[in-house]
N, C-alpha and C positions, 0 to 999 in steps of 0.2 A: 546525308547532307553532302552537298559536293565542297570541290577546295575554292570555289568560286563564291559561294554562297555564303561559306566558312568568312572569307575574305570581304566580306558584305557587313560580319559584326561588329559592332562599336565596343570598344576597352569599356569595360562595364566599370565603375569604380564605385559602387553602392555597397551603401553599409550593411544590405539585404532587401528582399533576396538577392543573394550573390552567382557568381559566376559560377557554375560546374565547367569540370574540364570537358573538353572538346570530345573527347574518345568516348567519353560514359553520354553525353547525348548525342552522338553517332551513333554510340550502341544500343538507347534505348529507343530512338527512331525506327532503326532498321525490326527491333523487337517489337514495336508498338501494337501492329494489328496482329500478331502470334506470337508467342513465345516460343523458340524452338521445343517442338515433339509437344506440345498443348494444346493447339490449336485455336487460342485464342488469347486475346491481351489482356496484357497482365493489369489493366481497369477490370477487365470483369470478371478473373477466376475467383473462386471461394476463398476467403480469409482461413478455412479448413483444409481445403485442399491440397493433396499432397503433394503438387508443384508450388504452392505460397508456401508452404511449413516448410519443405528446403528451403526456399529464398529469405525463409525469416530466418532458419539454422542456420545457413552460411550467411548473413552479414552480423548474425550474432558471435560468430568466431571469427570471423575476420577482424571484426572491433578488438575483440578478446586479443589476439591476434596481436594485431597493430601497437596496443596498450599493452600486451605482456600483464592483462589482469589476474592477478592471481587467484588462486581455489577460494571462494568465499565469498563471493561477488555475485549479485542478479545484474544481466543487462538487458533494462527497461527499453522497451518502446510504448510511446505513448503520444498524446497532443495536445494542443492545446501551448505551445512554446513554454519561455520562460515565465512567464507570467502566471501562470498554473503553477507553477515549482514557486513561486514566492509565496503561495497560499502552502501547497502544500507540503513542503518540509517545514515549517511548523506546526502544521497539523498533525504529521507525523510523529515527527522528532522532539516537538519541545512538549507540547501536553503532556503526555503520562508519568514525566521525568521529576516535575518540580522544580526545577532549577532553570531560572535566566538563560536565554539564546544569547550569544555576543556577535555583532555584526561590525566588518572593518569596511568602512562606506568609502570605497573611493572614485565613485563616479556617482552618475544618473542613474546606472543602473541597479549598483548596489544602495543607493537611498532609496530606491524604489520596492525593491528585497524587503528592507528593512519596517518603510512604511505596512506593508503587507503583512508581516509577519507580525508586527507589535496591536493587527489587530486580532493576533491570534490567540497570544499569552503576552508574558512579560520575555522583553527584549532590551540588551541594553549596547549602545554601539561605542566601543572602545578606540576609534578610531576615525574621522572623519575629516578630509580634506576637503572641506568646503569650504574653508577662508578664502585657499589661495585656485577657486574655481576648478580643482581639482586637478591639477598641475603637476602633483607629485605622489607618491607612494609612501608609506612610513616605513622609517627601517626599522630594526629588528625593538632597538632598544624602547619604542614608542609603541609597542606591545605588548600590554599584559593583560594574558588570559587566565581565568579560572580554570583548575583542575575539575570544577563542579559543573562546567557551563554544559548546561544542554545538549550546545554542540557551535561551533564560531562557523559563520559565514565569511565568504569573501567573494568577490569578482574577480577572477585571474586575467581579464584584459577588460577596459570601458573603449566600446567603441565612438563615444561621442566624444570623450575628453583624448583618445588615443594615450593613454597610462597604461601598461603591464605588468604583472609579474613575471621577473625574468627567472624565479623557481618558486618548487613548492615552498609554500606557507608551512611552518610547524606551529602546531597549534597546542602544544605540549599532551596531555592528558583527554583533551578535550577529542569531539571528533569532527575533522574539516570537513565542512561543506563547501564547494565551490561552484559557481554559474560557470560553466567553461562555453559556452553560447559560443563566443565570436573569437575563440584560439583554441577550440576542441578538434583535435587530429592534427594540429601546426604543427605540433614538437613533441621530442618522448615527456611523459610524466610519468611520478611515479606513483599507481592506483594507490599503493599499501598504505599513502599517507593520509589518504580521503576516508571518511566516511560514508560520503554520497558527492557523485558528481552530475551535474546534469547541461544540457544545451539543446536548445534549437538548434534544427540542424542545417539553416539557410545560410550561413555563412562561410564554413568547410566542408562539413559534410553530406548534403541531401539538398531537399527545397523546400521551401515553406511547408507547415503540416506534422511534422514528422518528432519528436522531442526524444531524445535517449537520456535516461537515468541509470546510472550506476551506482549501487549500493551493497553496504557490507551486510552479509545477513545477519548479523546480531541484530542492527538496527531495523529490519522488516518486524523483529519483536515487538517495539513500540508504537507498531501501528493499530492503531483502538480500531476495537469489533463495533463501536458504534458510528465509524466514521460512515459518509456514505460510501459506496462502493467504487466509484472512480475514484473517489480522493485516498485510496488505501492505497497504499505499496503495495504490501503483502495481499493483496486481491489480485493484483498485476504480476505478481511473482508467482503465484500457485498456478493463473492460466496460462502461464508463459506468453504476456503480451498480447491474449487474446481477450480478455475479460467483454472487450466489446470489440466489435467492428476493428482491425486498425488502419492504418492509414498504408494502407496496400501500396503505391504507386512510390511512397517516399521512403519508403522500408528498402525497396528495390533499388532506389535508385543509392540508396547508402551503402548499401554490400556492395552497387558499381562503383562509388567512389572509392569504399575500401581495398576491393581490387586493383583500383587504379591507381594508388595509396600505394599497395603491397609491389605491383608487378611493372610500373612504367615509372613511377617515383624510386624507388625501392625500399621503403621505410619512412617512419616518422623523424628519425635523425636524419637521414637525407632531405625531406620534406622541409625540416628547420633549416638546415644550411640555404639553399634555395632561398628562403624567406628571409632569413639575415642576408646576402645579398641581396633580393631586391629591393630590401628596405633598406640597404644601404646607400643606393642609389640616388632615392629623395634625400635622404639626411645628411648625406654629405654637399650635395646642391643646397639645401636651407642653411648649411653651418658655413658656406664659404657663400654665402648672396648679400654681405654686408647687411644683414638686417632688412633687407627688401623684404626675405620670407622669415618669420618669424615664427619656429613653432611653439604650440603649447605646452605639450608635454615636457617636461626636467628630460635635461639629456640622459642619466642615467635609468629610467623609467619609460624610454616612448615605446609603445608598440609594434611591433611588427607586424601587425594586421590592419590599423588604421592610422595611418600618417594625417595629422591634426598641424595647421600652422596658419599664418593670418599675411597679407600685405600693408601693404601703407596705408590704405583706404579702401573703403565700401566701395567707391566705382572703379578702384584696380580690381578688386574682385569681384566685381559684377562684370567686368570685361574679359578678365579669367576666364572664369565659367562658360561665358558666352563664347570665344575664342575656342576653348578646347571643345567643348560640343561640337563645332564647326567643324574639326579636324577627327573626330570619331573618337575622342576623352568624354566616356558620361559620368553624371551625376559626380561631381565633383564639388559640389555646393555642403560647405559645413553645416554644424549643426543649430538651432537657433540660440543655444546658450555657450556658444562657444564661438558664434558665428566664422568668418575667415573660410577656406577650404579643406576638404576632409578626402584623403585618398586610400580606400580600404582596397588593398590588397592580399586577398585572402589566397590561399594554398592556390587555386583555379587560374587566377593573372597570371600568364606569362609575362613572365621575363620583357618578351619584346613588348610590352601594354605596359611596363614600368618606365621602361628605354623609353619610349614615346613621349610619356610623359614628363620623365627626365630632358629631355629636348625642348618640350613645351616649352617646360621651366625654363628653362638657361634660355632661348633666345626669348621668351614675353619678357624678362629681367630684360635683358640686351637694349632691348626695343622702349621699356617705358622707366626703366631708372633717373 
């Protein structure tokens, strides 16, 4: 790709599929119709072959890698996104067990978990901000878990309501499951605290296609021999992510982002610092606009991946929209249960694509206050 053509793209601001960095589709371009020393692209080598098995072993340690996951851990590839993981870690995890799954609903997505899941077994949700349209996060003391639970669920970011966790959940006895979908590779985490982590990989890491699960191996113990065979973990852990076909092209492009992750970021603490500045950018333009932009999310809870906020009126914000489009701001149109404007900023936005918009903002204010 040239720096002309480069300079031709529009600041992508969709909630997914998301932005990849610039360098990893540079470099899968230039690889597309060969792969160096293969002689052919990497659409069509064998899921067997021993140029794919490196490419699956090296973005399987680089994740390892990047996470600092410790000895005891399978990491999954697999498809089907999040929406598969909402069937099947209760498939997994809550059947064989006896005891209630407990879900902390704090978005669309996590009510969506939850629904899925309670028609698996019994499920119960300890926690859900839907009064206040999910607004805020519960703190610590609006938490009580069973030492017997299954195992607790949570959403560690909603990207429709833009609410985060700004750390891991302790889930006492029990063992965390978290969606990490739309803040998986933003910042260090600490694996040892999970149970089972999982994400599509369209919004930090990869593109559409692609789903990574991470899990502790005690827990592939509770995967029933009569499940069908994709819906097993431990079917997916014995063929090391081959059980079927995988998704070859998105596998690849994740070990590029985890490189570009490791070696041009230089870490996932670096990767967060980044993110908190550029999310600082919108939030302090919302907090000093006299109430022009209004965000959703409790100031101590907003996200760093989806900045969520509203204007005065439906046709300020239909002019919004339409305005930044004009000037190469896309997809900036919120979501329909939260409506107002929605600016996902994942690892991928540069910096200058946040500035941009930060501009936006301050003179559209200027212009129609």
């Amino acid at each position: 790709m040239s720096s002309d053509r480069a300079k031709d793209r529009v600041y992508n601001f969709s909630a997914g599929p998301a932005n990849l960095p610039l360098s990893v589709l540079q470099k899968a371009q230039r690889d597309l119709l060969s792969l160096p020393g293969v002689g052919a692209s990497i659409l069509e080598i064998s899921h067997r072959s021993r140029a794919f098995l490196e490419i699956l072993a090296d973005a399987k340690e680089r994740l390892r890698t990047l996470l600092e996951i410790p000895e005891g851990y399978e990491v999954l590839f697999l498809q089907a996104g999040s929406r598969l993981q909402f069937s099947m870690v209760p498939m997994n995890l809550l059947r064989p067990v006896g005891a209630p799954a407990e879900y902390v609903v704090t978005g669309s997505w996590g009510k969506k978990a939850f629904e899925q899941a309670r028609l698996v077994g019994d499920v119960n949700v300890v926690w859900d901000g839907q009064e206040s349209n999910y607004d805020r996060l519960p703190p610590s003391d609006e938490l009580m878990f069973s030492e017997t639970a299954a195992y607790v669920h949570t959403t560690s970011n909603e990207t429709i309501q833009g609410v985060q966790f700004a750390a891991d959940l302790d889930a006492g006895a029990a063992p965390l499951v978290a969606d990490m979908s739309s803040d998986f590779l933003s910042r260090p985490i600490n694996v040892s605290k999970y149970g089972l982590i999982y994400a599509c990989a369209q919004k930090n890491a990869g593109p559409a296609g692609v789903t990574i699960v991470i899990v502790r191996n005690d827990l592939l113990l509770r995967s029933d021999d009569r499940l069908p065979g994709y819906l097993n973990y431990q079917e997916h852990a014995k063929s090391g992510s081959l059980y079927n076909t995988p998704c070859t092209f998105g596998i690849y492009l994740v070990g590029l982002v985890a490189k570009w992750l490791q070696e041009e970021i230089g870490g996932l603490a670096a990767m967060q610092r980044v993110n908190r500045s550029k999310a600082a950018l919108l939030y302090d333009l919302i907090d000093s606009s006299e109430d022009f932009y209004i965000g959703h999310a409790q100031a101590d809870c907003r996200s760093l991946m989806n900045v969520t906020f509203r204007l005065p009126s439906v046709e300020l914000t239909r002019q919004f929209v339409e305005e930044a489009a004009a000037t190469g701001l896309d997809q900036l149109q919120g979501h329909r249960s939260v409506g107002g404007i929605r600016a996902s900023i994942y690892n991928a936005m540069p910096t200058a694509g946040v500035e941009s918009l930060h501009n936006f903002m301050r003179d559209f204010r200027i212009r129609n206050a």
